[in-house]
GUROKOL-997563 format. One record per residue (C-alpha): residue number from 1; x, y, z; chain. Coordinates in Angstrom, 1 decimal, padded with zeros to 4 digits, m for minus. Layout:
BEGIN
<node seq="NUM" u="X" v="Y" w="Z" mol="A"/>
...
//
This chain:
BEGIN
<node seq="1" u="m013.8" v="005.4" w="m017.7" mol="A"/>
<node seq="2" u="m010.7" v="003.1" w="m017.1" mol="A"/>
<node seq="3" u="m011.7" v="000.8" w="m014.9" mol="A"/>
<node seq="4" u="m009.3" v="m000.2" w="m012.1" mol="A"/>
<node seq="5" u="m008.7" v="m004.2" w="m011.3" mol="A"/>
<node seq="6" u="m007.6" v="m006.2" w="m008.9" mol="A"/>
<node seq="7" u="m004.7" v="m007.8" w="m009.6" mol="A"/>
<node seq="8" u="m004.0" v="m011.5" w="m008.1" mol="A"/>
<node seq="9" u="m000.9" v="m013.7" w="m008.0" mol="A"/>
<node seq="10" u="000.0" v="m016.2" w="m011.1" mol="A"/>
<node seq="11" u="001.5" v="m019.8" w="m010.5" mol="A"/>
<node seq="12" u="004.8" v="m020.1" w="m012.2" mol="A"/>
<node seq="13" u="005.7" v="m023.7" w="m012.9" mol="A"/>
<node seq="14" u="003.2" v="m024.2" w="m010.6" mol="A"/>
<node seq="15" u="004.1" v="m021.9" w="m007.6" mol="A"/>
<node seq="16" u="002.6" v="m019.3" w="m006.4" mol="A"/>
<node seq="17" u="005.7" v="m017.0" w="m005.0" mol="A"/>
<node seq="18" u="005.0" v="m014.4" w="m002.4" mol="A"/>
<node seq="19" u="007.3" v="m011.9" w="m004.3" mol="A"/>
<node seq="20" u="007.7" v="m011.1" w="m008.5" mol="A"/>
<node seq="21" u="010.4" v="m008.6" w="m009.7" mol="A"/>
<node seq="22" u="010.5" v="m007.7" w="m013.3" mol="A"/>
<node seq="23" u="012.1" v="m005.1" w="m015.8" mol="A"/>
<node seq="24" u="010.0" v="m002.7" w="m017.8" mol="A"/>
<node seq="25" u="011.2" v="m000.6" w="m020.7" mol="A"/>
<node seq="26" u="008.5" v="002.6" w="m022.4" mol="A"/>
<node seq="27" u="009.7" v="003.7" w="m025.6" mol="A"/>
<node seq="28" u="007.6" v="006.4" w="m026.0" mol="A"/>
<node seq="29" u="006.6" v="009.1" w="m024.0" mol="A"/>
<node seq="30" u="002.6" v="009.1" w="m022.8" mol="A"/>
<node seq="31" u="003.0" v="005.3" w="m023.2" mol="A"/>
<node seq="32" u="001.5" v="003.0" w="m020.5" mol="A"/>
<node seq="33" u="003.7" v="001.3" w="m018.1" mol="A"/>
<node seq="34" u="000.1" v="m000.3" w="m016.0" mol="A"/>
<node seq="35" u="m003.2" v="000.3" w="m016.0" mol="A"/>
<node seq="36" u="m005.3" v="001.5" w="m013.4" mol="A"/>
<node seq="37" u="m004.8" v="m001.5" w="m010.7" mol="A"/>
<node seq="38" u="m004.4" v="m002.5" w="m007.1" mol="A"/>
<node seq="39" u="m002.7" v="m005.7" w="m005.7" mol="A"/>
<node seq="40" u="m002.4" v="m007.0" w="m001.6" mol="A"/>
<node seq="41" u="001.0" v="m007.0" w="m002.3" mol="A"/>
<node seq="42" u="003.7" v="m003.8" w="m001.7" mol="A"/>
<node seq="43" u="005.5" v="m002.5" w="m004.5" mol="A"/>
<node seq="44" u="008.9" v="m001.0" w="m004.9" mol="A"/>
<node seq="45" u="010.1" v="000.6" w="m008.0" mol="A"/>
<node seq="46" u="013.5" v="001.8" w="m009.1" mol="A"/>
<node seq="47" u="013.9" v="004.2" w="m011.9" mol="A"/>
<node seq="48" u="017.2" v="003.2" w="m013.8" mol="A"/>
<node seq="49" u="016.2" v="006.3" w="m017.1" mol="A"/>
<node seq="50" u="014.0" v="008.2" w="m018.1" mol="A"/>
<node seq="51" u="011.1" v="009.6" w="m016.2" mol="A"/>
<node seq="52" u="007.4" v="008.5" w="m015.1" mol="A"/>
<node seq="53" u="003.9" v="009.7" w="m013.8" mol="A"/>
<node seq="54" u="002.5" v="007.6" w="m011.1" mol="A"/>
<node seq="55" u="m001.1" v="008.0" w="m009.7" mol="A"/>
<node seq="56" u="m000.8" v="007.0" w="m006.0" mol="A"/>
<node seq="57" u="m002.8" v="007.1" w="m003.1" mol="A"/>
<node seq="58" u="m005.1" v="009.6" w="m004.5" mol="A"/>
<node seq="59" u="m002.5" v="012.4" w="m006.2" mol="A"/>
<node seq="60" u="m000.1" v="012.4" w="m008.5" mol="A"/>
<node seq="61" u="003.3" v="012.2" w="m008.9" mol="A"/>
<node seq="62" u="006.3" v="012.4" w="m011.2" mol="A"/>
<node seq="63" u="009.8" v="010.5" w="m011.0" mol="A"/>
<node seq="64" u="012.7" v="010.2" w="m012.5" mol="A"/>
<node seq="65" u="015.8" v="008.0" w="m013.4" mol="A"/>
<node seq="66" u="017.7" v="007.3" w="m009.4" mol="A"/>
<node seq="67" u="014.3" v="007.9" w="m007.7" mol="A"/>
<node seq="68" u="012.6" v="005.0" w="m005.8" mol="A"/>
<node seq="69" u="008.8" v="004.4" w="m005.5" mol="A"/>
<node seq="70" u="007.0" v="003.0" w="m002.8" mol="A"/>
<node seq="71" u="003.6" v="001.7" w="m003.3" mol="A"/>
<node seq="72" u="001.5" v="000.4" w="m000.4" mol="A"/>
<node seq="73" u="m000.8" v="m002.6" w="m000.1" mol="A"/>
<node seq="74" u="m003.8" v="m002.0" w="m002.0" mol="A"/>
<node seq="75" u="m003.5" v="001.3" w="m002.9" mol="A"/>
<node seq="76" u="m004.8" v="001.7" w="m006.7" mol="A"/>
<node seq="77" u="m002.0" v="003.0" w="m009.0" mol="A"/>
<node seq="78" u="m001.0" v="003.8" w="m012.8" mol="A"/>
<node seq="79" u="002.0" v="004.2" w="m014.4" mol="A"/>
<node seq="80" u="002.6" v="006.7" w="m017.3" mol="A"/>
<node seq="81" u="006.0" v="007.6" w="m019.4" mol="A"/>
<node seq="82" u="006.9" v="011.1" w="m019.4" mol="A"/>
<node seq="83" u="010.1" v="010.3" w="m021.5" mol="A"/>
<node seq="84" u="011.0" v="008.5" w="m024.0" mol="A"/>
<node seq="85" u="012.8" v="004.8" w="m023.0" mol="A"/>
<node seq="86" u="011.9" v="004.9" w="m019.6" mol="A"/>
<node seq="87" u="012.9" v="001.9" w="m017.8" mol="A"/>
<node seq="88" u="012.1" v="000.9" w="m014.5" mol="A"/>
<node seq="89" u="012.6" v="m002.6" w="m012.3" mol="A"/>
<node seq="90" u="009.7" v="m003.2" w="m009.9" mol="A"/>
<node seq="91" u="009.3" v="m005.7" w="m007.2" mol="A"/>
<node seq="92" u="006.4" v="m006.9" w="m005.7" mol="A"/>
<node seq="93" u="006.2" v="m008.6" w="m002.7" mol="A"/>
<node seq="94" u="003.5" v="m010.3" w="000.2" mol="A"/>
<node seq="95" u="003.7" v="m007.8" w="003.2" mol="A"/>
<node seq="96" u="003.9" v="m011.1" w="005.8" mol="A"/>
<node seq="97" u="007.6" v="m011.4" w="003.9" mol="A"/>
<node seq="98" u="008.7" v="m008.7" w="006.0" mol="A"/>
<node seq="99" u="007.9" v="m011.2" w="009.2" mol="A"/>
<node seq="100" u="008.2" v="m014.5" w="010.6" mol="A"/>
<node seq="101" u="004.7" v="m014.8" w="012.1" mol="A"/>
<node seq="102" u="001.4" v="m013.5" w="011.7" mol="A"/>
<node seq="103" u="001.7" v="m013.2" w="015.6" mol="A"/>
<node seq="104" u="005.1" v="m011.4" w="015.1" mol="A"/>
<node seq="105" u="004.4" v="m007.8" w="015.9" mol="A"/>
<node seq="106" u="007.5" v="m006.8" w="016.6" mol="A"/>
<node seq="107" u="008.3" v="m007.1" w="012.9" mol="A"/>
<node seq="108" u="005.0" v="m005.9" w="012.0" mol="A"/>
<node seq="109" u="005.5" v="m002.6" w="013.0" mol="A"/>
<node seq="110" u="007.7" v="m001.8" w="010.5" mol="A"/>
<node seq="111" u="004.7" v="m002.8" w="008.3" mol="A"/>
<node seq="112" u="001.9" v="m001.1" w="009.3" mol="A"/>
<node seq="113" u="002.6" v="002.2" w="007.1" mol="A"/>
<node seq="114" u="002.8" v="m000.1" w="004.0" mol="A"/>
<node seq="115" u="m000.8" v="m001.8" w="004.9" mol="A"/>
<node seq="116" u="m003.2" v="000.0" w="006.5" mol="A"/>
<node seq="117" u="m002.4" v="003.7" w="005.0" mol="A"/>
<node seq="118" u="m003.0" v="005.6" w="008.2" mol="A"/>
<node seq="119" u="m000.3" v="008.1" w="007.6" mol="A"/>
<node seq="120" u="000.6" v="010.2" w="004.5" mol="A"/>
<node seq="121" u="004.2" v="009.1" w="004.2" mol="A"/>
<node seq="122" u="006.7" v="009.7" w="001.3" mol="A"/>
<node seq="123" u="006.0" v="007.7" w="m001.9" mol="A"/>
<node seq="124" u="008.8" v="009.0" w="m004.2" mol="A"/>
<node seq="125" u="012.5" v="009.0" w="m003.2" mol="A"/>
<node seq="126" u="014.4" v="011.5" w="m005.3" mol="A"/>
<node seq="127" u="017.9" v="010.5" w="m006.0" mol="A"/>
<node seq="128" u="019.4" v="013.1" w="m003.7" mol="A"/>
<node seq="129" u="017.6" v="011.4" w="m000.2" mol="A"/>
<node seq="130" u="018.4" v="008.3" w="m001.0" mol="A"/>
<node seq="131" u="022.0" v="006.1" w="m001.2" mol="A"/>
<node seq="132" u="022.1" v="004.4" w="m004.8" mol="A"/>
<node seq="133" u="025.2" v="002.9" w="m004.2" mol="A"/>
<node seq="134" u="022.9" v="000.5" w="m002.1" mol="A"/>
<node seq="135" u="019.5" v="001.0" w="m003.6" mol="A"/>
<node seq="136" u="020.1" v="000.3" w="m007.6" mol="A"/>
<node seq="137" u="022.8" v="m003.0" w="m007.0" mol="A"/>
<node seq="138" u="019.9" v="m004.7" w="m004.6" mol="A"/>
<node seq="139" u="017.2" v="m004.0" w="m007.6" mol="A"/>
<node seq="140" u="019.5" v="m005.4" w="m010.0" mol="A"/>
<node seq="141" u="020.5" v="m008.8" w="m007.7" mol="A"/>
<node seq="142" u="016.2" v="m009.1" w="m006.9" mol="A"/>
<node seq="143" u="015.5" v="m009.1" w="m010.7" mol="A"/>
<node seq="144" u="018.6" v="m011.3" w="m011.6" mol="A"/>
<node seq="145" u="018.0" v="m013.6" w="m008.6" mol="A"/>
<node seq="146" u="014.3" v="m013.9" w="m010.2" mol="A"/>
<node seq="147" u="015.0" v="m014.6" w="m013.7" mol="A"/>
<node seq="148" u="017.9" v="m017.2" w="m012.6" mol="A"/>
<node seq="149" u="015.9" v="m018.9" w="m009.6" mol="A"/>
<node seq="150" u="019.3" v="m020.8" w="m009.1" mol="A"/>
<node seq="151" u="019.0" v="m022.9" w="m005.7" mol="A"/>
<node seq="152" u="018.1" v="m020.5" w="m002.5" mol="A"/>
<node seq="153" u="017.1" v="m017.8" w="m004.7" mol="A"/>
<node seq="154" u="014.2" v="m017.6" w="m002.6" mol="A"/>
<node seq="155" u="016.4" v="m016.2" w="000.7" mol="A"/>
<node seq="156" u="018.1" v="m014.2" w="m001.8" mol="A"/>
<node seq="157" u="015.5" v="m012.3" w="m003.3" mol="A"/>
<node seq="158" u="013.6" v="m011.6" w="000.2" mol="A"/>
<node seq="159" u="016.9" v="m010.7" w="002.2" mol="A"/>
<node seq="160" u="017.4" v="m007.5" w="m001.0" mol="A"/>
<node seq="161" u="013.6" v="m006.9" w="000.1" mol="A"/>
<node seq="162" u="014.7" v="m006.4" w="003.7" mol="A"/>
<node seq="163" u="017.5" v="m004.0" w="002.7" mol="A"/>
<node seq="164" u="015.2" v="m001.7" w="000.5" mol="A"/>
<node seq="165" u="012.9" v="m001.4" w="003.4" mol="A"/>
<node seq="166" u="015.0" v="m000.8" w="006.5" mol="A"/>
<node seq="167" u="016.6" v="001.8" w="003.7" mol="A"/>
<node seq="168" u="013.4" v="003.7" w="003.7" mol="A"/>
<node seq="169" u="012.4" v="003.2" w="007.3" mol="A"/>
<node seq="170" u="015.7" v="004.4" w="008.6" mol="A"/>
<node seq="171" u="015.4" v="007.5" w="006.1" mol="A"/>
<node seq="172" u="011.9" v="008.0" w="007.5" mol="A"/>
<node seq="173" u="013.8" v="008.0" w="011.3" mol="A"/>
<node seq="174" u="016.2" v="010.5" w="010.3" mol="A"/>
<node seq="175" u="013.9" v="012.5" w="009.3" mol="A"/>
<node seq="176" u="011.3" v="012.5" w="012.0" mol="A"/>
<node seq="177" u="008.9" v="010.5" w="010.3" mol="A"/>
<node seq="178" u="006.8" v="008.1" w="012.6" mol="A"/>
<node seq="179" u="007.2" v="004.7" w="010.9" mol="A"/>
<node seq="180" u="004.3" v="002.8" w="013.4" mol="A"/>
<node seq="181" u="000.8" v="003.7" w="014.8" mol="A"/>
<node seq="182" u="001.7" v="000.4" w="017.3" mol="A"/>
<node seq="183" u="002.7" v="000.4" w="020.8" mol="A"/>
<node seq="184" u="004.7" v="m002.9" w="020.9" mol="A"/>
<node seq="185" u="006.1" v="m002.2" w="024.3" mol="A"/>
<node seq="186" u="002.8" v="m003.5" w="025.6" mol="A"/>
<node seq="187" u="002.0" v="m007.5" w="025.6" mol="A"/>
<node seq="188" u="m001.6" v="m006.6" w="024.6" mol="A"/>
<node seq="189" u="m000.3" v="m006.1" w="020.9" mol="A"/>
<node seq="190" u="m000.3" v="m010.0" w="020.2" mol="A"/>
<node seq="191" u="m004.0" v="m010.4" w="021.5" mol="A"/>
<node seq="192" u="m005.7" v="m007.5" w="019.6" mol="A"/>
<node seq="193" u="m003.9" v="m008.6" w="016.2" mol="A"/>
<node seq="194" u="m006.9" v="m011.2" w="015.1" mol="A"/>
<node seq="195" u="m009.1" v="m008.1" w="015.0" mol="A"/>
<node seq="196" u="m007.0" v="m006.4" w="012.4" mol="A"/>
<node seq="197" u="m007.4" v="m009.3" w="009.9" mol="A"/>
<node seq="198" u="m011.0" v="m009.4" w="010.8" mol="A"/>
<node seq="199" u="m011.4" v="m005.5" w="010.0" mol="A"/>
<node seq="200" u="m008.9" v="m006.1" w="007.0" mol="A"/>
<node seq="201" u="m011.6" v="m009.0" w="005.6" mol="A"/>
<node seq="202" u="m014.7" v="m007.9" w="006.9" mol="A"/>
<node seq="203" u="m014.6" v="m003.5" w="006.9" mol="A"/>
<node seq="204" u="m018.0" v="m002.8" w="005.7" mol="A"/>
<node seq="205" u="m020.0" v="m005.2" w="008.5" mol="A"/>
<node seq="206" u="m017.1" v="m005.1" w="011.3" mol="A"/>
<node seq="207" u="m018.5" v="m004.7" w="014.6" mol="A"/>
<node seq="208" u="m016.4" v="m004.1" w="018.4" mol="A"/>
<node seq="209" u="m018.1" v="m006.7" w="019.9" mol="A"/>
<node seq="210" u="m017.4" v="m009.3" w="017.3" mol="A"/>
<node seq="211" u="m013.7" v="m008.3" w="017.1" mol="A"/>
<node seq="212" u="m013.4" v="m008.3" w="021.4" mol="A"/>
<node seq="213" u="m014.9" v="m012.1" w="021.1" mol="A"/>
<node seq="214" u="m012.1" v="m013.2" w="018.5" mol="A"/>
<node seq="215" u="m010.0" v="m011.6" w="020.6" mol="A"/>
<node seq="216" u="m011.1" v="m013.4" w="023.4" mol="A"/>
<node seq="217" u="m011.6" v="m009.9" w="025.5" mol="A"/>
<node seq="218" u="m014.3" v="m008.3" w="027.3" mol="A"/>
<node seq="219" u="m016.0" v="m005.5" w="025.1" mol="A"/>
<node seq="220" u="m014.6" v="m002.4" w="027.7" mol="A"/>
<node seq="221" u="m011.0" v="m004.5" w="027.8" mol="A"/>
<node seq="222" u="m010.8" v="m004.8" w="024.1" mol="A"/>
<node seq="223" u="m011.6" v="m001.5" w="023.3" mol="A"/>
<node seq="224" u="m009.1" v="m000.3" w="025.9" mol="A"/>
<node seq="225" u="m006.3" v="m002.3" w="024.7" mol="A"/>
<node seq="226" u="m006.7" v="m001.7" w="021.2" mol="A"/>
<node seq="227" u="m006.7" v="001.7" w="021.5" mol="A"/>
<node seq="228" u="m003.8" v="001.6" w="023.4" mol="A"/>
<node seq="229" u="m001.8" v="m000.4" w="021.1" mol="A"/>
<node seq="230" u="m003.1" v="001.1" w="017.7" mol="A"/>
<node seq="231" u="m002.8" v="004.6" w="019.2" mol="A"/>
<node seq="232" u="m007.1" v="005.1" w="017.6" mol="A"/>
<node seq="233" u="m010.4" v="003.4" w="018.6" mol="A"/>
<node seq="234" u="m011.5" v="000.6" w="016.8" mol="A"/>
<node seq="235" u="m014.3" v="002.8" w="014.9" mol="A"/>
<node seq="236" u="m011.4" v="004.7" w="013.7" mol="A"/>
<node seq="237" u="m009.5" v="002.0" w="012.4" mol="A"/>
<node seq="238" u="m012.4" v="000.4" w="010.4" mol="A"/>
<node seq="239" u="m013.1" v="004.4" w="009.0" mol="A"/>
<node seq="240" u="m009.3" v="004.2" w="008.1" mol="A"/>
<node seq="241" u="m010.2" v="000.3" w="006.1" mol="A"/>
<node seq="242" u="m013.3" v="001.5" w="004.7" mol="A"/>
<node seq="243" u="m011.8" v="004.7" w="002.9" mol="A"/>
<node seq="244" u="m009.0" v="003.2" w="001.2" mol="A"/>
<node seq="245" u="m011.8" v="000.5" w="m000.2" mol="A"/>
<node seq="246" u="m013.8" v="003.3" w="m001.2" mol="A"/>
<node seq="247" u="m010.7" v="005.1" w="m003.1" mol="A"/>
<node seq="248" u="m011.1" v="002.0" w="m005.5" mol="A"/>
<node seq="249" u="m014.8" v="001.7" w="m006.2" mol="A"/>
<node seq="250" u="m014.7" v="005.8" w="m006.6" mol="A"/>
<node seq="251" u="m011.9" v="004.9" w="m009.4" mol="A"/>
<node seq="252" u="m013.1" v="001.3" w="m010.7" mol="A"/>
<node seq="253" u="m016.6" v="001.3" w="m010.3" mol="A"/>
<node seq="254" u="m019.8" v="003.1" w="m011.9" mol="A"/>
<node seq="255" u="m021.1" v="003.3" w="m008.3" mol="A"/>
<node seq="256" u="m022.5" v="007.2" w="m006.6" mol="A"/>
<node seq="257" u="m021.3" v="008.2" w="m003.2" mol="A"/>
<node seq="258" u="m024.5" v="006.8" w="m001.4" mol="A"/>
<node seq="259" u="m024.1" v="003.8" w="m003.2" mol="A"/>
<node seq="260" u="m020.6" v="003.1" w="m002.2" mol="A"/>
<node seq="261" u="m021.8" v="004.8" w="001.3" mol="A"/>
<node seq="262" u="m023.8" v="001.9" w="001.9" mol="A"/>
<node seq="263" u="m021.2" v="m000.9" w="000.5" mol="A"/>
<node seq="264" u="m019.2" v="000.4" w="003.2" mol="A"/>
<node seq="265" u="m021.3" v="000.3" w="005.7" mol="A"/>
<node seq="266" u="m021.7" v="003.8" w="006.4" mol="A"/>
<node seq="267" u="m024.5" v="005.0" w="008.3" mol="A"/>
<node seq="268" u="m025.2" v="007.7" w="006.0" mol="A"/>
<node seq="269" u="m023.8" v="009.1" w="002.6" mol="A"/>
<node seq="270" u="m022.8" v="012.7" w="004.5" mol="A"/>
<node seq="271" u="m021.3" v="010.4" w="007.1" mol="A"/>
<node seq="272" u="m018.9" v="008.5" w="004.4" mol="A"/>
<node seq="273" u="m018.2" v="012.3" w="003.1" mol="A"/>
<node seq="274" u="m016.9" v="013.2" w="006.0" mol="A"/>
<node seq="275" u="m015.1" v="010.5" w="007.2" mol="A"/>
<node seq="276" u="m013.6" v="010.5" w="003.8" mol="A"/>
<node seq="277" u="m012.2" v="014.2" w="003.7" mol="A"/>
<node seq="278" u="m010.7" v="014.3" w="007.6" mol="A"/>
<node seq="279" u="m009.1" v="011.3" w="006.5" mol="A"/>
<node seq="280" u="m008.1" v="012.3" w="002.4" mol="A"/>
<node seq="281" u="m007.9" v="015.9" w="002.8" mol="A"/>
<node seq="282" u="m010.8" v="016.1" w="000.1" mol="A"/>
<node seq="283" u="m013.9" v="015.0" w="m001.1" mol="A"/>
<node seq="284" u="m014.5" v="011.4" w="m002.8" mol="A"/>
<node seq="285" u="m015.9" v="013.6" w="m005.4" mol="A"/>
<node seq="286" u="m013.0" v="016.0" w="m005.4" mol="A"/>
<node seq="287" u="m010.8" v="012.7" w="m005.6" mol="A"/>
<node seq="288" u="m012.8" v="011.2" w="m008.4" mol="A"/>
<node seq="289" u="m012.6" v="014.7" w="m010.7" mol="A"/>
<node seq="290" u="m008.4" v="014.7" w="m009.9" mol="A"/>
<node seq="291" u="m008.5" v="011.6" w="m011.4" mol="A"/>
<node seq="292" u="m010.1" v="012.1" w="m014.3" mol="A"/>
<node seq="293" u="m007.9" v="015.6" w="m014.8" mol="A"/>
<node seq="294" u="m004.7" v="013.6" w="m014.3" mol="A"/>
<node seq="295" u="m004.6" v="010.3" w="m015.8" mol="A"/>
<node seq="296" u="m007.3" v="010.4" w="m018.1" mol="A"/>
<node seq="297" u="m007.7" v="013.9" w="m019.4" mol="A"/>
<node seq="298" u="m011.5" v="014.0" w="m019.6" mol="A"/>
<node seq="299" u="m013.8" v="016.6" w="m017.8" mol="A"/>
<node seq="300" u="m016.2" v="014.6" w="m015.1" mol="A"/>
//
C-alpha cells in the first residue's frame, strides 16, 4: 500500500520560509506529480497544460490546463498526469500568512475553510469560473519572485498569496458559498481561539474543561461562547479534528478501524464510524476501498 507522509518544511540557505512555489512539468501520462502526502501548509495549484488527477479530501478529481486547485491544510493528496507534458506551478504557503496575529480573527475567518475542513467547498476551479487574466500572471510573479529572492521578495510573494485567495473567497460569495463557520461580530471570538490550537494539537485527549481553563472561562461560559462563535459545540469541533486525522492513518497506516478508534480517542469503534460517515458522507472503510480503486488500482 502507498503509504502517505507528512511532509515538513526544508531550511534554504538556512531559512525556513513560511511559503515555497515551484514549477513541475510530467512528460508522460500516468506519471507521478507527488506521492501520497499531507503538509500544515495550504496549497494552491495552477494548471498552465495538460491535465491532472488529484486525490483530495477523500474523492477524486480531474483538472485541466486554466483550472486552479485548492488544497487545504492537512488534507492528504496525490497528484497523477492524465496527459502527456503536464505542467503545473504550485505554491505552498503557512496558513498564519493570511494574518497578522494569531489573536487576529478578523483575518482568520477567511481561513477557517482552508484549516479545519468543516465544509465541503470547491477544490477545482475550472477555467470558465475563474478570471485568468488575474489568476495565471500572479502564479507566474510568486514562482519568479521565488527563484529570484531579489530584496523584498518576501512581501512580494505573500501579497500574490492574498490575491489568489480573496479571488476564491469572493467567487465563493458570489456564489452563495459560506466562507466562515465564525461569528466575529462577537468579542468572545479572541478568548475562545487558545482552545482551537489546543484541539488542533491535542484532538485525540481534548477535553471542555481543559480548553474553558486555557481560556480562562467558566466550563457553562465557555461552552456557551464557543458555540456561539464557532456556530457547533466543542464536542463537534474535536469530532470535526479527529476525522480528518483519521482520513490519514486510514490511507498511511496499516492500522483497523478500532485501532485508529481508539488513537482518536473515540469512545467506541461504531462511535468513530459514525462520527466519520455524518461527517464524510461514507464509511472509513468505504473511504479506504475508493482509495485503493482510484489511485492505486488494486482490490482491498
Amino acid at each position: 500500500m502507498d503509504r502517505g507522509y507528512k511532509e515538513d518544511n526544508i531550511l534554504i540557505d538556512g531559512v525556513c520560509y513560511p511559503f515555497s512555489t515551484y514549477t513541475v512539468t510530467l512528460s508522460k501520462k500516468h506519471e507521478s506529480g507527488c506521492n501520497l502526502h499531507f503538509h500544515s501548509d495550504i496549497e494552491l495549484i495552477y494548471i498552465e497544460n495538460g491535465s491532472f488527477n488529484i486525490w483530495l479530501s477523500g474523492k477524486a478529481y480531474s483538472a485541466k490546463a486554466g483550472d486552479l486547485v485548492v488544497i487545504n491544510s492537512n488534507e492528504c493528496h496525490k497528484i497523477q498526469s492524465s496527459s502527456e507534458n503536464c505542467v503545473y506551478k504550485y505554491i505552498k504557503f503557512d496558513p498564519k500568512d493570511l494574518y497578522i496575529s494569531d489573536q487576529n480573527m478578523l483575518d482568520m475567518q477567511y481561513v477557517i475553510p482552508f484549516t479545519l475542513n468543516t465544509t465541503d467547498h470547491q477544490r477545482v476551479f475550472k477555467s470558465a469560473e475563474i478570471d485568468t487574466d488575474i489568476i495565471e500572471p500572479l502564479f507566474f510573479d510568486a514562482c519568479n519572485e521565488w527563484d529570484n529572492r531579489q530584496h523584498g521578495f518576501e512581501l512580494a510573494i505573500r501579497s500574490d498569496i492574498l490575491r489568489i485567495i480573496l479571488h476564491v473567497i469572493r467567487y465563493w460569495d458570489e456564489i452563495g458559498f459560506k466562507t466562515s463557520v465564525v461569528d466575529i461580530s462577537s468579542g468572545l471570538s479572541k478568548t475562545i481561539h487558545p482552545a482551537i490550537k489546543y484541539v488542533e494539537e491535542n484532538c485525540a485527549t481534548a477535553s471542555e474543561a481543559e480548553a474553558a481553563q486555557l481560556c480562562k472561562l467558566s466550563y457553562s461560559y465557555f461552552s456557551h461562547s464557543f458555540k456561539k462563535v464557532m456556530n457547533m459545540r466543542f464536542k463537534e469541533y474535536v469530532n470535526y479534528v479527529r476525522i480528518n486525522e483519521s482520513q490519514k492513518l486510514l490511507i498511511s497506516e496499516n492500522k483497523s478501524v478500532s485501532e485508529i478508534a481508539e488513537i482518536l480517542g473515540f469512545s467506541s469503534p461504531s462511535h468513530y464510524i459514525q462520527s466519520f460517515k455524518k461527517i464524510k458522507g461514507e464509511s472509513p472503510k468505504q473511504f479506504k476501498i475508493n482509495y485503493l480503486k482510484n489511485f492505486l488500482n488494486k482490490n482491498p
